[in-house]
Every structure is written in structure tokens, then in C-alpha cells.
C-alpha positions, 0 to 999 in steps of 0.5 A: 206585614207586621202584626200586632205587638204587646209594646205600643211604643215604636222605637227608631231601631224598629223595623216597622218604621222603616217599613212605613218609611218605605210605604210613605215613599211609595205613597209620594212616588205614585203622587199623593200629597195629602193621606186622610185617616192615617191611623187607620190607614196604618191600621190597615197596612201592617195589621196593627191595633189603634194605639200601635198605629198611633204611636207610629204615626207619632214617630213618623211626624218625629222623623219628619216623614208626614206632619199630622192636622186636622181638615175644618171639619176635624177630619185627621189628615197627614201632609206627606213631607218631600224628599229633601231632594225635592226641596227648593234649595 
């Protein structure tokens, strides 16, 4: 697990996108879709503050790894994106 940083901002040699790269992966491969709450959850995860969990949450939306909205109750939500194997051609 990654613990908390003085530096908020992730960048894309930092080795804590990958690692929520990966975790988004396992997320897909045990079927999940739709992941409520996803600063937290981060949060969580690897043990980061709100503003580090933010800004990496930012920097997965970038890298095209989950899109991020709101539910109509305006609840936080991310849609994990499919592997682009999984695209339809």
C-alpha cells in the first residue's frame, strides 16, 4: 500500500497510477461496472488523504481508466471503462 505524500499531484511516472491501474483491472475482472464513492474508496485502498485521492482519481479519468459523474441523487460515481480488447470493433 502507498501512504500519504506531501505532493498532491500524481503524475504519469507515479508509481501509485499504476497501482490503481491494476486495482481497476481487478475490479473489471471480478465484474464490476459502476464503483460509487471512488475518492473514498481510493481513499481506502492505498491509504491516501482526500486531495491525493482526488487527484488521482483525476489522472485515471485522464488515462481513460473510469469516466467519473454524478447518480440523480448526486451521488460521486465512476463507470470503469472496458479494455479495448473488449471494444466492439
Amino acid at each position: 500500500m502507498h501512504t500519504e505524500s506531501s505532493s498532491a499531484g500524481i503524475g504519469a511516472a507515479d508509481p501509485l497510477l499504476a497501482q490503481a491501474g491494476a486495482w481497476i483491472g481487478r475490479l473489471r475482472g471480478a465484474g464490476e461496472e459502476i464503483l460509487l464513492y471512488p475518492v473514498s474508496r481510493l481513499q481506502r485502498q492505498f491509504r491516501l488523504g482526500y486531495s491525493r485521492s482526488c487527484a488521482l482519481a483525476q489522472a485515471l479519468a485522464q488515462r481513460g481508466e473510469w469516466t467519473i459523474g454524478f447518480t440523480e441523487n448526486g451521488t460521486l460515481y465512476a463507470r470503469l471503462a472496458r479494455p479495448a480488447q473488449e471494444l466492439p470493433a
